[in-house]
Backbone bond lengths (Angstrom), bond angles and torsions (degrees), N, CA, C in turn:
res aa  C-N    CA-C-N  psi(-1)  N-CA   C-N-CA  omega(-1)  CA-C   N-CA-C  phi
1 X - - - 1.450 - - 1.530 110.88 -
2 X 1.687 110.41 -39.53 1.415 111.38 174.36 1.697 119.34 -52.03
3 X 1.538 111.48 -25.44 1.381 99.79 -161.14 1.646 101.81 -121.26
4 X 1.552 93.41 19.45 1.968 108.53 170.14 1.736 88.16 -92.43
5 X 1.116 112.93 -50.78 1.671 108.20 -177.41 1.084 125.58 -79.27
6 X 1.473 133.87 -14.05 1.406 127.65 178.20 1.361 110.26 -116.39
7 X 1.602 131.88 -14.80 1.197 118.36 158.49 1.937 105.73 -116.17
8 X 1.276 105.53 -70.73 1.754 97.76 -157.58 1.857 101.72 -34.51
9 X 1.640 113.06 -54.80 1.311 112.69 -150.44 1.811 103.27 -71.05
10 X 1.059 131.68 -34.03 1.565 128.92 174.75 1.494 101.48 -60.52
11 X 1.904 121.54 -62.04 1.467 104.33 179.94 1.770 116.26 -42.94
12 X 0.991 111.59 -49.74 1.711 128.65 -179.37 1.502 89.47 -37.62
13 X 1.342 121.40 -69.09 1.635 112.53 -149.80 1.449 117.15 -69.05
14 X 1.881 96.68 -25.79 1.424 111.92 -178.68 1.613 117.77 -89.66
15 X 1.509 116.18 -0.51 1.482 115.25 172.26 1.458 76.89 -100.59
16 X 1.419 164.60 -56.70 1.313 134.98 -145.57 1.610 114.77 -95.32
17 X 1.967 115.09 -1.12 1.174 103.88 163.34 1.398 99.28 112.95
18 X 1.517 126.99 -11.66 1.192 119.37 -147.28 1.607 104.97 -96.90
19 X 1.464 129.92 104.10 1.496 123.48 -176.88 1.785 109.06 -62.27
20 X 1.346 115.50 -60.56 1.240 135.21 -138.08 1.596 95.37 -127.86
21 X 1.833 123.66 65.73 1.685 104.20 166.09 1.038 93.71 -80.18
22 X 1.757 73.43 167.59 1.599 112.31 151.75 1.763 112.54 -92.00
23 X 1.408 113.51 129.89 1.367 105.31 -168.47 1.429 119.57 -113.55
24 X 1.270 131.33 113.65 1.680 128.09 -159.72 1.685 93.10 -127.73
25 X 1.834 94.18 110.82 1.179 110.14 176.27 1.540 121.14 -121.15
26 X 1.420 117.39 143.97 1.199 84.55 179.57 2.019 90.81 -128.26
27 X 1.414 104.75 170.21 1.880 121.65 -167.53 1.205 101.81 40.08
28 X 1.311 134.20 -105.88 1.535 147.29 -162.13 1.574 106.68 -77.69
29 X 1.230 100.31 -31.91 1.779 114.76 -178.64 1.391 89.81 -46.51
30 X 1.572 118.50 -67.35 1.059 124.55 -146.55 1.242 121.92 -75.74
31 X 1.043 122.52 -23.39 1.530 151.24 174.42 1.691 96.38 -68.98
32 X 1.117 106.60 -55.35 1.972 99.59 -179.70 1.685 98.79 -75.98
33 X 1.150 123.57 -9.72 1.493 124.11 174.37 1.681 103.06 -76.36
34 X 1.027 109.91 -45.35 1.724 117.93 172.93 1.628 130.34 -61.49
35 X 1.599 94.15 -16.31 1.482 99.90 -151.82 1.748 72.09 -94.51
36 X 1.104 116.60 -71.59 1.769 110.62 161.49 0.736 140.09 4.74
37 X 1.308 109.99 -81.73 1.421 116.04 -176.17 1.640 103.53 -74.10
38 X 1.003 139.83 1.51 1.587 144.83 174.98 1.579 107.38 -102.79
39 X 1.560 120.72 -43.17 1.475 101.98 150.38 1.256 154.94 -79.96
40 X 1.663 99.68 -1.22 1.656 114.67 -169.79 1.900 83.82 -141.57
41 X 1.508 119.61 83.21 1.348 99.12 -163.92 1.862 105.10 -95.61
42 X 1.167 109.63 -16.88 1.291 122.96 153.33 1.808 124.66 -38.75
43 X 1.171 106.27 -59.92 1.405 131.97 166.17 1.989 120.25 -26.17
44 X 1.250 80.05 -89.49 1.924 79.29 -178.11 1.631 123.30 -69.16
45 X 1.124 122.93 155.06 1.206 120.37 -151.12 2.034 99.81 -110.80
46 X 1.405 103.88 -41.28 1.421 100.22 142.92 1.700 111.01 -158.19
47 X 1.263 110.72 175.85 1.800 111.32 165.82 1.362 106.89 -98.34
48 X 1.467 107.06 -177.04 1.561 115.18 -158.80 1.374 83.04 -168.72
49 X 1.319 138.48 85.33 1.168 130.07 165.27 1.291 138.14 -114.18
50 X 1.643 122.85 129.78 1.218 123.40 -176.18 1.115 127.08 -101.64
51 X 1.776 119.05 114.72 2.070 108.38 -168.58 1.373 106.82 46.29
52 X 0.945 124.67 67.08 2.115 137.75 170.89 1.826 91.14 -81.10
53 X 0.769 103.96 135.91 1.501 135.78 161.06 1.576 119.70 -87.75
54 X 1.619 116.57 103.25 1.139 85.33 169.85 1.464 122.13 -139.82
55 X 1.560 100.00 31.31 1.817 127.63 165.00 1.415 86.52 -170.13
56 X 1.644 93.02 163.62 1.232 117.99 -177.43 2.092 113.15 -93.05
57 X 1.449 100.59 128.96 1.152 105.07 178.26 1.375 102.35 -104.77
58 X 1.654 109.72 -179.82 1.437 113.15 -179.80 1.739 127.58 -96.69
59 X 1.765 90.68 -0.96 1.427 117.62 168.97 1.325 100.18 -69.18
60 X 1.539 126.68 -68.27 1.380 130.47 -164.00 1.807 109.02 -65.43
61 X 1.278 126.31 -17.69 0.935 151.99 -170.84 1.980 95.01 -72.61
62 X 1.271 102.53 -97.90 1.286 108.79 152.39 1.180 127.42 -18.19
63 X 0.955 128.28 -58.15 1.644 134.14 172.52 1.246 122.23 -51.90
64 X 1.314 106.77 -46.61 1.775 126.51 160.71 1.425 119.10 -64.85
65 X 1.217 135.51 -10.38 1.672 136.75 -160.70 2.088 70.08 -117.20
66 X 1.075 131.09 -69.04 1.154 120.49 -177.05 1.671 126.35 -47.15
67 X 1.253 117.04 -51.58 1.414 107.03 169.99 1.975 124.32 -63.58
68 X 1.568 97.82 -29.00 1.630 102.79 -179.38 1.670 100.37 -55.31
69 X 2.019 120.87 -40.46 1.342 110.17 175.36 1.543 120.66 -53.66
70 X 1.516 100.30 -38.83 1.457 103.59 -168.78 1.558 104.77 -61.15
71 X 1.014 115.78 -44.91 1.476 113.98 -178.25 1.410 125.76 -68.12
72 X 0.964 106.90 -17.72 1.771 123.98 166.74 1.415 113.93 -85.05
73 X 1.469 114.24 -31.89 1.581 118.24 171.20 1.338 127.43 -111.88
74 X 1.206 128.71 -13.99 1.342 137.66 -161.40 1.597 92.87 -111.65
75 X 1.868 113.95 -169.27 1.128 115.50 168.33 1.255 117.86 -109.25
76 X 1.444 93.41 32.36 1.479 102.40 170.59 2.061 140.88 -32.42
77 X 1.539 75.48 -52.50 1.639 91.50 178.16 1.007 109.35 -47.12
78 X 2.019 113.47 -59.79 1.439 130.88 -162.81 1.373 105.88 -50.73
79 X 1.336 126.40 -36.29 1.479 121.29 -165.75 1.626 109.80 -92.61
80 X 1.563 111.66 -10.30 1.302 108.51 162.40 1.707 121.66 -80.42
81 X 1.097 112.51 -25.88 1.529 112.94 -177.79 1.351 101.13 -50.84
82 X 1.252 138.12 -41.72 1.574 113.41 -171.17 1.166 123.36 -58.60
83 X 1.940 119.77 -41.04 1.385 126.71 144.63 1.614 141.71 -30.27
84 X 1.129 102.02 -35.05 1.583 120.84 -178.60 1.463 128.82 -106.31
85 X 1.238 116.29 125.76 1.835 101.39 169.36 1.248 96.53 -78.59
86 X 1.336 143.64 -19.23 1.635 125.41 -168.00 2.081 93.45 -149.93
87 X 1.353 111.34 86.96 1.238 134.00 -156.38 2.095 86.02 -74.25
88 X 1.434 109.65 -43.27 1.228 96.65 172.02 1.524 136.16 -60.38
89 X 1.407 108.15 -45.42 1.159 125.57 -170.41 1.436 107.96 -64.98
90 X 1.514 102.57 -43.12 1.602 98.82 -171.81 1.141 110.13 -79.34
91 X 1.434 124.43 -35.34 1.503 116.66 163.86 1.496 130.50 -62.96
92 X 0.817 114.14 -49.80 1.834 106.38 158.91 1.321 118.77 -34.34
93 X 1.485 107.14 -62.93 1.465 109.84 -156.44 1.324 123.49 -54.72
94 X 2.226 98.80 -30.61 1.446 97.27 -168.13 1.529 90.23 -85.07
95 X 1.443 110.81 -40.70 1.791 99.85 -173.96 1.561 120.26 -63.41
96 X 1.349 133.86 -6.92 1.405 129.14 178.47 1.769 94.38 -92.39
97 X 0.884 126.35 -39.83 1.643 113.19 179.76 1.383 125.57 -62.02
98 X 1.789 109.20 -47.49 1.542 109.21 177.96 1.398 103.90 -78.05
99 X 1.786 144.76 8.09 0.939 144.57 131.26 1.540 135.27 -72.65
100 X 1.347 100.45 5.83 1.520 100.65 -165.12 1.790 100.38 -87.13
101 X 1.367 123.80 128.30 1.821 104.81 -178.55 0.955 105.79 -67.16
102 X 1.717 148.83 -9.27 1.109 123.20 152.78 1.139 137.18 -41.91
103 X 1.621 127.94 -43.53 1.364 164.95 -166.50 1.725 110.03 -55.87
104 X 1.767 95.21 -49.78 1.503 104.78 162.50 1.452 125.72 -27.40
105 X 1.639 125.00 -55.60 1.307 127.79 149.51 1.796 145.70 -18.32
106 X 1.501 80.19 -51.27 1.470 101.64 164.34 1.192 132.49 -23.76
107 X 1.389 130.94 98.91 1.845 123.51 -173.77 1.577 97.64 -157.92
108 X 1.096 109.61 131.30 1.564 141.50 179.92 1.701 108.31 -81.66
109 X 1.452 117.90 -39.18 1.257 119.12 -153.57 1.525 122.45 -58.02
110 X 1.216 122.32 -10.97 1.572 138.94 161.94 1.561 95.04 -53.42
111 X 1.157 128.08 -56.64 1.749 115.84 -179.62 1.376 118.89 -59.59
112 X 0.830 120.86 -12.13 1.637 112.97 -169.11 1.375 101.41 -83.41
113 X 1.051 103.07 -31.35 1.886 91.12 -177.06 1.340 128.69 -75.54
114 X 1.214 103.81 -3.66 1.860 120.45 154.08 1.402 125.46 -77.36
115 X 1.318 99.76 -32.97 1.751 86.77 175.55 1.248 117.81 -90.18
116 X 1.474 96.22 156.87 1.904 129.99 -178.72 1.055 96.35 -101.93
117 X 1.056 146.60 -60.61 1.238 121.63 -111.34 1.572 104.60 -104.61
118 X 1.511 126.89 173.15 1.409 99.48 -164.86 1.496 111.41 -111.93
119 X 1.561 109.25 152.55 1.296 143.19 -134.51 1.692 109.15 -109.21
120 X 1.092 125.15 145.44 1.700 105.36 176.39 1.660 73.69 -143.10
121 X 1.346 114.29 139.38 1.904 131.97 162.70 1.278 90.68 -104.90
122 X 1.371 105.90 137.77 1.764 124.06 162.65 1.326 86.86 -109.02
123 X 1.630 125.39 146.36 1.309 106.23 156.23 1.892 89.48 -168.76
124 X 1.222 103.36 118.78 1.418 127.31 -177.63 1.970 105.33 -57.65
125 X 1.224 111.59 130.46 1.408 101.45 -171.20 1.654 112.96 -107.57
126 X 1.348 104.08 33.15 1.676 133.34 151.28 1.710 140.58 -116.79
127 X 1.688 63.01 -1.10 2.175 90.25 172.24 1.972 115.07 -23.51
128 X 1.316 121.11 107.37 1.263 106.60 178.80 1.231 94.92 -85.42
129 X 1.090 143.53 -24.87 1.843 118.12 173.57 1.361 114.00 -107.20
130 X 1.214 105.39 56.00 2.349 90.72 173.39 1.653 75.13 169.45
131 X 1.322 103.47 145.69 1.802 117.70 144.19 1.191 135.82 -115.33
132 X 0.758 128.42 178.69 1.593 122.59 171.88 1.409 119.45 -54.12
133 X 1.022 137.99 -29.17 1.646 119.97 146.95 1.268 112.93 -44.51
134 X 1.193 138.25 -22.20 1.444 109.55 173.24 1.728 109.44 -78.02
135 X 0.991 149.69 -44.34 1.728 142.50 120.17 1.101 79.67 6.75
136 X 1.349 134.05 -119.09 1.650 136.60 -106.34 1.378 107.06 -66.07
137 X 1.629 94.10 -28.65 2.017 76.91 172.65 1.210 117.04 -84.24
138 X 1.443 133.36 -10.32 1.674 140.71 -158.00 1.975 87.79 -91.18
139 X 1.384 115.90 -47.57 1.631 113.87 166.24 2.086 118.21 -48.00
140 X 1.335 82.72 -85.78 1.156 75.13 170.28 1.548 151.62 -66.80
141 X 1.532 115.36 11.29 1.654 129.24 154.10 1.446 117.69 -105.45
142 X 1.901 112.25 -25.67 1.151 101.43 168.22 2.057 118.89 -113.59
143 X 0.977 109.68 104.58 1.384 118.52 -179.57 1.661 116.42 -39.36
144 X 1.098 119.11 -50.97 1.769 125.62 170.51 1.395 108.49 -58.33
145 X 1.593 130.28 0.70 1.196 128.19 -173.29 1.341 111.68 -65.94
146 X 1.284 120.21 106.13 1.822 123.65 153.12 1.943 115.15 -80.12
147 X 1.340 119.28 132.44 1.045 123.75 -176.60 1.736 106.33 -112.82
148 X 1.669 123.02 149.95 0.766 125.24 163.68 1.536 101.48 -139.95
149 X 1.237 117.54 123.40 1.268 116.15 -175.27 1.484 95.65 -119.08
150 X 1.647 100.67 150.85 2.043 106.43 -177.98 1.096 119.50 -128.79
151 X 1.044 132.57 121.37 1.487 139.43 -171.58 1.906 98.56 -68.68
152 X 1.275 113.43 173.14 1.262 132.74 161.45 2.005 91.29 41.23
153 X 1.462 127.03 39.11 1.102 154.37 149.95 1.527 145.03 -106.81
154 X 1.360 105.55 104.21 1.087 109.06 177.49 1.994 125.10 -75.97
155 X 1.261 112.35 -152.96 1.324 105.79 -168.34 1.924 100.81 -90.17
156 X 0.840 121.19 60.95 1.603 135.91 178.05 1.263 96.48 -177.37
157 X 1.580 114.44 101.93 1.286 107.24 165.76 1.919 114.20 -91.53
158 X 1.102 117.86 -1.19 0.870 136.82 174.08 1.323 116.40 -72.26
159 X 1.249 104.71 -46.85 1.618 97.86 -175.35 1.929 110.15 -96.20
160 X 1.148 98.07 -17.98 1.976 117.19 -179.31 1.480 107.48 -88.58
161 X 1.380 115.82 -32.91 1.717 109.61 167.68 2.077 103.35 -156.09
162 X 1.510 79.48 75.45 1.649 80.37 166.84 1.321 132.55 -86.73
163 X 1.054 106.30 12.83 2.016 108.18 175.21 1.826 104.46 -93.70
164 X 1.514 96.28 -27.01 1.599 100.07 -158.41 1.195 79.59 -88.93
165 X 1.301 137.65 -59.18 1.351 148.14 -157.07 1.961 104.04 -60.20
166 X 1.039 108.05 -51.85 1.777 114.31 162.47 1.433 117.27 -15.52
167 X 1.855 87.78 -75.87 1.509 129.06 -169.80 1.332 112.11 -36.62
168 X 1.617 94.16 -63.08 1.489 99.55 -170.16 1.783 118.43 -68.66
169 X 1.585 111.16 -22.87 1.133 95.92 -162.96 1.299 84.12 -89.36
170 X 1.412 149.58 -43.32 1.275 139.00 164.85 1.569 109.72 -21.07
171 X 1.293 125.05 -52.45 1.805 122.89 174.84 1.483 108.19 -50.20
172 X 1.338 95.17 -35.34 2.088 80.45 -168.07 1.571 93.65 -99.06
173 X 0.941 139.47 -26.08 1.263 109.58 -168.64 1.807 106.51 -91.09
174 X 1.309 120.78 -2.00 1.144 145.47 143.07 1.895 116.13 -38.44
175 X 0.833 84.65 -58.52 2.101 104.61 173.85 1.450 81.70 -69.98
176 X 1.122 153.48 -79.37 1.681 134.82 -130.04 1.169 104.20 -80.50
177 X 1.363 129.47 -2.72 1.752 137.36 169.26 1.498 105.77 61.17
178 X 1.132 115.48 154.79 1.390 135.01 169.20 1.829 105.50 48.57
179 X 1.478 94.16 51.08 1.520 79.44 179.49 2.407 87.09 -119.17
């Protein structure tokens, strides 16, 4: 995630021109959306984040040792290939890291206290990988933090309540004008 935010995603913005995004991430997305906007805090114009990660719990932990079965037993994979040009690669890679016990270590929260700019958390309040502590620290280090938390929501609020989930980010990015 460190080297989605400090190299691929800046070249990205700077081959397409882009000074000042807006960045809408969602799980890991969002987490390299954080790491961003905390190293280049000048840079993004606001976040948009969905279930951001920003240490590892033993929920998300769990959650991950459970889906790697599903994908080994279920038809899991099959229904990811439409998502993926390389359904293996990308699935391993993210599931062998947030399994790795090194990984346990893992914490973002040193970035937050750089960013300005303002912030919207989506975060489903049935999340099987993250809880609401991950919110409470993104509030309390980042001050511009807007929260929307969703009941009868899992960790896609997008796909579990996308009208509400629309709405709202339509409201804030509505407030930042001329977007």
């Amino acid at each position: 995630m460190h080297y989605e935010a400090k190299v691929v995603l800046p070249l990205l913005l700077k081959v397409l021109g882009i000074e000042h995004p807006i960045l809408l991430g969602h799980s890991d997305g969002a987490s390299i959306s954080l790491i961003y906007a905390g190293e280049y805090p000048s840079s993004p114009r606001a976040l948009v984040l969905e279930a951001p990660h920003v240490f590892v719990e033993d929920l998300s932990v769990e959650s991950i040792a459970k889906i790697r079965a599903m994908y080994q037993n279920t038809d899991l994979r099959n229904r990811l290939v439409q998502y993926h040009r390389d359904v293996d690669g990308t699935f391993w890679s993210w599931n062998d890291i947030w399994l790795d016990p090194r990984f346990r270590s893992w914490n973002i929260e040193s970035y937050l206290d750089a960013i300005t700019c303002p912030v919207l958390v989506i975060q489903g309040h049935d999340d099987e990988y993250g809880t609401i502590r991950q919110v409470n620290s993104i509030q309390q280090r980042t001050p511009s933090a807007e929260v929307l938390l969703l009941r009868d929501c899992g960790h896609s609020p997008h796909r579990d309540q996308p009208q509400v989930t629309i709405d709202r980010i339509a409201r804030f990015l509505a407030r930042l004008g001329n977007v």
